[in-house]
Every structure is written in C-alpha cells, then in structure tokens.
C-alpha positions, -999 to 999 in steps of 0.1 A, spaced: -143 8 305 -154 44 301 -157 60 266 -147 26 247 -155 32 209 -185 13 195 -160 -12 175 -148 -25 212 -167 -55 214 -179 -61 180 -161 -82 154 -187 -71 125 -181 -33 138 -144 -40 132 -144 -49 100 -162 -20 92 -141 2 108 -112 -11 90 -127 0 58 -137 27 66 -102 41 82 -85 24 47 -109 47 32 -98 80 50 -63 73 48 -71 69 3 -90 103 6 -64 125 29 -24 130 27 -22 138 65 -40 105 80 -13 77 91 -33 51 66 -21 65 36 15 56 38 17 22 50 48 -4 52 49 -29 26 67 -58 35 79 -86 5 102 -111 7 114 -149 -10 141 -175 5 170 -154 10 159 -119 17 131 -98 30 123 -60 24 101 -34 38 95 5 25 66 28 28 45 28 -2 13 54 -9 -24 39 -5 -38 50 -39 -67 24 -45 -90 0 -22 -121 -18 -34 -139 -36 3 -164 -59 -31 -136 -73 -39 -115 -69 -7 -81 -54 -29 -57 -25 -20 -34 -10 -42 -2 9 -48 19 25 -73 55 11 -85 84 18 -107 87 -18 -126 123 -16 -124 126 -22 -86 139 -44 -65 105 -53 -52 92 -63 -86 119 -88 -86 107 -100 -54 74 -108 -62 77 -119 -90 97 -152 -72 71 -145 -42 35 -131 -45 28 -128 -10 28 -90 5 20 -79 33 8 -38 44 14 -25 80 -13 0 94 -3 20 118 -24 50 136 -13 68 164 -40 88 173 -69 58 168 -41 38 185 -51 5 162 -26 -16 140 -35 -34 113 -12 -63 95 -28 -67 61 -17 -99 40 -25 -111 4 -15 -125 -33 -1 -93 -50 -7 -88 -90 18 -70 -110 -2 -47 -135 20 -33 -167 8 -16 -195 -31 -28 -189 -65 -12 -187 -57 -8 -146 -22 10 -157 -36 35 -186 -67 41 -158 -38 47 -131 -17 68 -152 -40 93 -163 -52 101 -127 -12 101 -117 -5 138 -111 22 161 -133 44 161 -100 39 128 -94 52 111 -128 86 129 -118 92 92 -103 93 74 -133 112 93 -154 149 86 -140 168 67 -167 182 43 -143 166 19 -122 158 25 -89 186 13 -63 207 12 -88 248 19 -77 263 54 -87 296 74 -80 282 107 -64 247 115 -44 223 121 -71 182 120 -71 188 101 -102 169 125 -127 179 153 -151 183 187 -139 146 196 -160 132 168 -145 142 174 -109 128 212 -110 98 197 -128 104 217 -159 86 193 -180 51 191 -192 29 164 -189 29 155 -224 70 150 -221 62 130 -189 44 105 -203 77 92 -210 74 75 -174 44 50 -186 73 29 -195 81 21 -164 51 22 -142 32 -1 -127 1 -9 -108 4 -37 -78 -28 -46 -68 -29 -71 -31 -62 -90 -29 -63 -95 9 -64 -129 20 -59 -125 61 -62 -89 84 -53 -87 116 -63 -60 139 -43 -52 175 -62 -16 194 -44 -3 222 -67 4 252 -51 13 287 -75 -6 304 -76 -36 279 -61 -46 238 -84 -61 218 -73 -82 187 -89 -97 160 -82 -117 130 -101 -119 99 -95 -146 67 -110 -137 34 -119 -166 9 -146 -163 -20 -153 -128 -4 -165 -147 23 -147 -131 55 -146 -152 87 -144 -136 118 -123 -144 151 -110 -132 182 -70 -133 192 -52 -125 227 -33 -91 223 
C-alpha cells in the first residue's frame, strides 16, 4: 500500500497516535476530536449527546467533560458508571470507541480548578433556573433575557457553580477502526493498573 501512515502496522504507534489526536482535538475547536458522542445508559434506557473534550491526562489514562448536575445523564450514571466516547475523524478517516468507569466531580478541588478556567460565555450553561430537559409550554432556551444576551458579569455568573460538574472517564478499553481503501486496520487496547495490553481485531 502506497503512502500508508507510519501507525499502519504498528500497535505501539497507535496508541500513540491516539493520544496524540485526543490531544489536538483538547487544543483546537475546529478538529472532529473535540466534540465526541458520549453514550450512557442502565436497564431500561440508553442515551447518547455530544459532549466538549475539555481534559485528558494519557499517566493516568482519564478524559474528561463538563456537565450541568441536573441532567438526565447524571441520573444515569449514577445507577450505571459505565460511559462510553465516540471518536470520529473524517479527514484522518480513524474511529475510536473509548470506554471506562465515569466519576461524578461536584463542588471538589477538580470543580473549583474547572470552574475558574470555564469561560464568561461559557457559564451561560449553568445558569438556567430549571433543569435541563425539563418540560415547558412555549420554545424557550431556558435562561433570562440578561442571561441569554450574556449581559452578566462573571462575578454574577458564578451563580452557575451550583450546578456544575466535572465527569471524569478513566478508560478501561479503546478500540480503534482506520479506513484504508486498500485495507481497515483495527485494534483493541485494555487498560488495567496503567498497564495497556495491546491486540489486533478484524475490521
């Protein structure tokens, strides 16, 4: 195969570029890994939404998001701590299904760390008064009319603190699928005691 990438045929060149394309998608807005699916789900029912990358540590093999505590997907993991991200980028034309034991941080050291770093516009998420999914009469984004034209400083935004929360996923399995038009290659990686074992799947 002409012009195959360097990762092709190498498990350990894999990994790394996983890493390193989790990395680029923390650092830039307009790369496909920094708004992956994250999937959740107990006995009776299953959800998906798009979340925004906003931490990963490869020491301690952890990615993690932002959430309003109220949701519906807090509920659902607090029953079930499983979560799973999907990767998905068009142009490197490689998938990545990323599973692991979420933790639900609220009003910690990770939170107050989180927070501060959480931009003014940003915080305009957590400062609805009603929970998120929560029924109403009329279409509505759910904030005050100050709120929604972000006429509000950040000192009156820290109002939102209340409600956010930090879930961190400390990765327990990756799978990686690349498309190739003249041959896939996919690869599956389990993650215990930061050891990482290393195997190859038929695409």
């Amino acid at each position: 195969m002409k012009n195959k990438p360097p990762y092709y045929n190498s498990l350990d060149k894999i990994y790394s570029k996983i890493w390193e394309l989790l990395k680029l998608g923390l650092e830039h807005r307009d790369k496909s890994f920094h708004i992956p699916v994250f999937i959740c789900g107990n006995e009776s029912k299953f959800d998906g939404r798009i979340v925004v990358l906003r931490g990963i540590n490869s020491k301690e093999n952890k990615i993690w998001f932002h959430s309003d505590k109220r949701s519906n997907k807090i509920q659902i993991l607090r029953s079930n701590s499983k979560g799973v991200f999907l990767f998905y980028d068009k142009d490197e034309k490689i998938q990545l299904r990323i599973s692991g034991k979420t933790k639900i941080n609220f009003q910690n050291e990770i939170t107050k760390n989180s927070w501060k770093k959480t931009a003014h516009m940003s915080r305009q998420c957590y400062l609805g008064e009603m929970a998120p999914g929560s029924e109403v009469f009329e279409p509505t984004s759910g904030l005050s009319d100050d709120v929604d034209n972000l006429k509000y400083s950040v000192e009156q935004s820290e109002i939102g603190y209340k409600n956010f929360c930090v879930i961190e996923t400390f990765i327990q399995s990756i799978e990686w699928l690349y498309l190739a038009a003249k041959g896939h290659r996919r690869a599956y990686f389990t993650i215990e005691n930061n050891f990482v074992k290393k195997k190859w799947l038929i695409p």
